[in-house]
C-alpha positions in Angstrom: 10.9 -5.4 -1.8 7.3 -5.1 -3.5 4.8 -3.5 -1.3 2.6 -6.9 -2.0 4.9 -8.2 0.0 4.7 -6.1 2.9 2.7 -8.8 5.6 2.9 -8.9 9.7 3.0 -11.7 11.2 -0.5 -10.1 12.7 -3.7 -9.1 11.6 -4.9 -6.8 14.2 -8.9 -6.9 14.5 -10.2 -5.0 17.3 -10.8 -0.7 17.6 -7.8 1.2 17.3 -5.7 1.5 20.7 -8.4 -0.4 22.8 -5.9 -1.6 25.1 -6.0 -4.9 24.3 -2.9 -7.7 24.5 -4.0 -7.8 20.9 -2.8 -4.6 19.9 -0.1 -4.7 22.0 1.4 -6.9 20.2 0.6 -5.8 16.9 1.7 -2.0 17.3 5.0 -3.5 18.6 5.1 -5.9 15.3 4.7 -2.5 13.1 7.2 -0.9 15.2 9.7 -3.5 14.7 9.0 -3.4 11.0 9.0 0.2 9.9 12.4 0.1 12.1 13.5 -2.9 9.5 11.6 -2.0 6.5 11.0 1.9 6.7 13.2 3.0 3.9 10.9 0.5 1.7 8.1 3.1 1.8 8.3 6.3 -0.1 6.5 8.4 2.5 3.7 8.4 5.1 0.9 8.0 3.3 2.3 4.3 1.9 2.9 3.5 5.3 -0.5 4.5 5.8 -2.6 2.7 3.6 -0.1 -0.1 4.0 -0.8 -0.6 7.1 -5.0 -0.4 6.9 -4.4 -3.6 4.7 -3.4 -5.6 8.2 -6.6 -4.6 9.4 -9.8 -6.5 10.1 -13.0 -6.4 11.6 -13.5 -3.6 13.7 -10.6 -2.1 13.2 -10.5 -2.9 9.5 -14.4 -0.6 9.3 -12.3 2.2 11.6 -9.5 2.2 9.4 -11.9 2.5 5.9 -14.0 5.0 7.9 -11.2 7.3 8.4 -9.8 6.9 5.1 -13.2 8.4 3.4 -13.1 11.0 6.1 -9.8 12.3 5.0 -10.5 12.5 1.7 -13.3 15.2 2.5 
């Protein structure tokens, strides 16, 4: 499988763990698919940015944030 291909089902959109149904259900989709497709990624850090491309709005400006602050 190509990494382009790599989609959930959903786009999660809100802060990181808020504690919304929201993200509920999203961490339990990436679950589900790293237990599925986990061999697909070559290590953490695919899984990693990977996984910031699901994200939008406020999570979406976390997930960028963080990523320049670990390149420091």
């Amino acid at each position: 499988m190509r990494k382009s291909q790599m989609k959930l089902a959903i786009v999660f959109r809100r802060g990181p763990a808020d504690g919304t149904p929201q993200y509920g259900k999203w961490f339990h989709s990436v679950e589900n698919y790293l237990k599925w497709h986990g061999s697909d990624f070559e290590d953490d850090i695919d899984k990693v940015i990977w996984i910031g491309v699901d994200m939008d709005g406020h999570a979406g400006t976390w997930y960028k944030a963080r990523a320049e602050y670990m390149k420091k």
